[in-house]
C-alpha positions in Angstrom: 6.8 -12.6 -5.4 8.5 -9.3 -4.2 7.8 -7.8 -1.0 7.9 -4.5 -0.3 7.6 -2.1 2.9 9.3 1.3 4.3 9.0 -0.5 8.1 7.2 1.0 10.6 6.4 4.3 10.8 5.7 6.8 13.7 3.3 9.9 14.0 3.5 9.6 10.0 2.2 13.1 7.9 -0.3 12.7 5.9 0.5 11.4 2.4 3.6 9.4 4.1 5.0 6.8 1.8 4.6 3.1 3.5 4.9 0.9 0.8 5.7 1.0 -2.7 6.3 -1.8 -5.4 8.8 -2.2 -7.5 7.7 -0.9 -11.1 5.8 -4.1 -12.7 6.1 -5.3 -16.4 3.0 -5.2 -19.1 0.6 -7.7 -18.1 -1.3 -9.1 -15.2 0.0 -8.9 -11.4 -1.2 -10.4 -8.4 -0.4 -8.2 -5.5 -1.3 -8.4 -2.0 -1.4 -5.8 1.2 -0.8 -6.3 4.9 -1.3 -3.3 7.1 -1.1 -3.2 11.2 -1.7 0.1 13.6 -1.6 1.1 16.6 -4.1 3.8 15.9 -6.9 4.5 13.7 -6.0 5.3 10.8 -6.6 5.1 7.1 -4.4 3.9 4.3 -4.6 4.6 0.5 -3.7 1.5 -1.9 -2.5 3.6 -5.1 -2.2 1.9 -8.6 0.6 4.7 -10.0 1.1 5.7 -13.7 5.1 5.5 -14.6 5.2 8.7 -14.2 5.1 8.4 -10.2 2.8 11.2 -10.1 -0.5 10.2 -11.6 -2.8 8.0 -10.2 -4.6 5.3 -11.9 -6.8 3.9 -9.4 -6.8 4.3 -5.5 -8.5 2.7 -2.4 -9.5 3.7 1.2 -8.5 1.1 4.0 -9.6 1.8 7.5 -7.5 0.2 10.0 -9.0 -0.6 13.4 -6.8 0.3 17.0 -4.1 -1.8 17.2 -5.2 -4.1 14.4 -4.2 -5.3 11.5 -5.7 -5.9 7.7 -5.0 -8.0 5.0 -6.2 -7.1 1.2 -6.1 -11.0 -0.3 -5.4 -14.3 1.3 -2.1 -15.8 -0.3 -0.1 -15.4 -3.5 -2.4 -14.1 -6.1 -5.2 -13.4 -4.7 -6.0 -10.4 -6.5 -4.5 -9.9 -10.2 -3.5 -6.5 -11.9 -3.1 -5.3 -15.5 -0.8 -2.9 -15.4 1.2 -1.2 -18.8 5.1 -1.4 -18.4 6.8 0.6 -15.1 3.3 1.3 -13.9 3.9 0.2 -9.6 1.6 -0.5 -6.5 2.1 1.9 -3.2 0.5 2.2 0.1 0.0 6.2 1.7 -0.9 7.5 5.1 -4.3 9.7 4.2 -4.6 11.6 7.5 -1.6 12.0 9.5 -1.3 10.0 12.9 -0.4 12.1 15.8 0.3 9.7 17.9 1.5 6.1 17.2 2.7 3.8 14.6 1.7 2.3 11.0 3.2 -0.5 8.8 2.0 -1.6 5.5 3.5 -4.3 3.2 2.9 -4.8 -0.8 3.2 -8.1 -2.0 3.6 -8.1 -5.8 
């Protein structure tokens, strides 16, 4: 299982890249994400075409003041089909003004 992160980020813009996957082989992934803030803020779980541009599928996360969230509960929770080089990545939506964001991709 690979983990990946960009470390902790402060007063991120919006669309701020936090996390992104290495690009996964055809077939079924399981894939996990851990995200802590010191702010409110909200995170975008992106499954990306190859192509780095395109997304497939994508998904809010709201994270509470200085809290933390956890998509899955251990290796494999969740499983992906993904076609070859398609990858996982985690985005800032709105920018944060003032504090810090982490998030982690477990694939």
């Amino acid at each position: 299982m690979a983990w990946s992160t960009e470390g902790r980020k402060t007063n991120p813009a919006a669309g701020a890249l936090l996390a992104k996957s290495p690009p996964l082989g055809e077939g079924t992934h399981p894939f996990n994400v851990i995200a802590t803030a010191t702010v409110l803020a909200t995170l975008r779980v992106r499954h990306m075409d190859a192509d780095g541009v395109t997304v497939i599928e994508s998904h809010d996360l709201k994270i509470p003041i200085n809290n933390s969230i956890e998509v899955g509960s251990g290796p494999g929770t969740f499983v992906y089909f993904t076609s070859a080089d398609e990858f996982f990545d985690v985005i800032v939506v709105d920018g944060i003004a003032l504090g810090q964001v982490q998030a982690s991709i477990f694939t």
